[in-house]
N, C-alpha and C positions, 0 to 999 in steps of 0.2 A: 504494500500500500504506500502511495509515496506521499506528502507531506502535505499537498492542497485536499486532497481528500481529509486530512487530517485538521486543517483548518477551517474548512468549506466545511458548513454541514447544513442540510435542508432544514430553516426553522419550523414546517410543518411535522417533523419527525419528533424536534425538541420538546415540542405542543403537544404532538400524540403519547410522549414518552411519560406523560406525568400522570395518566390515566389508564395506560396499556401496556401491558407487563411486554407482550410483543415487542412495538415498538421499541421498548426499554431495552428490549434483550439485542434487539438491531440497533441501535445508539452504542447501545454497552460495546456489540462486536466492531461497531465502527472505531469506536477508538481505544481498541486493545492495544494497538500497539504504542501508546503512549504511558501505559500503566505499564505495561511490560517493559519498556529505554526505562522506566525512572527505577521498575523491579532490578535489572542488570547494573545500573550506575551505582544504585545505592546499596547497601546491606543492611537489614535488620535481623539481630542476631532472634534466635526462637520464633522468625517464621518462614513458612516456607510458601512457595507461588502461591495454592489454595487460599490461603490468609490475605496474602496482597490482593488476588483477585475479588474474594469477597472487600476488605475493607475500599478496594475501587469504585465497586458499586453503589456502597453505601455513598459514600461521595458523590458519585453522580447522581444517584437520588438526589440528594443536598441542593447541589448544584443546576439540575433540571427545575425544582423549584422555586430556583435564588435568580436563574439570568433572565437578564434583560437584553431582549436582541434588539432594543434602540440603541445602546451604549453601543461604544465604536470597539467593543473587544470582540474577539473570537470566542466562540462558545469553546473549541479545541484550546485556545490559548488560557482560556478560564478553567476550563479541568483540569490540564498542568499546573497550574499555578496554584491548584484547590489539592492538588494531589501532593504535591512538593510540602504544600505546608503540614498536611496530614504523616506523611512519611516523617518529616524530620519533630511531630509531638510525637510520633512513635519511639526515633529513635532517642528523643532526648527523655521518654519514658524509661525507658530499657535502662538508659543510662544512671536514672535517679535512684533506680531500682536497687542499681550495686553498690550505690555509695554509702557509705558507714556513719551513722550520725556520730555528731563528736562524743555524746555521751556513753557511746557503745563501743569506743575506742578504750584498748589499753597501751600501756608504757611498754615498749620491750628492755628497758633499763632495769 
């Protein structure tokens, strides 16, 4: 799929996607391959594609009833940018996770 189809998207599909699982599921296949570049670029430790591709969707949900196709963005440019931000609370989740509060810290002196 190369990268105008990936920006380009018919807004009567984004219209139909907020009421019809169909639809949604054709949206969703339209722009796998943007869930999947940011799946490769990035790493989140404890999950694997299944997980990225559900929490994708969830997002697009989100985002199928947040855009505005007056605003001058891309609906494709708005899911990256919906997706990137979801990715990096994931991974700075993960992150919080391992950290040790100070009060549960000891001396090794």
């Amino acid at each position: 799929m190369n990268s105008s189809n990936v920006c380009n998207c018919d807004p009567q599909l984004i219209i139909d996607a907020k009421t019809d699982g169909d639809r949604f599921y054709q949206l969703f296949q339209q722009f796998s391959p943007v869930y999947l570049k940011l799946w490769h670029e990035f790493y989140v430790s404890d999950m694997d594609l299944a997980d990225w591709s559900q929490e994708s969707a969830m997002v697009l949900i989100k985002i199928v009833n947040k855009y505005d196709i007056s605003k001058k963005v891309t609906f494709g440019s708005f899911y990256k940018a919906s997706l990137k931000n979801r990715l990096f609370d994931l991974i700075r989740k993960r992150k919080a996770q391992k950290r040790v509060p100070t009060n549960a810290q000891t001396s090794l002196n």
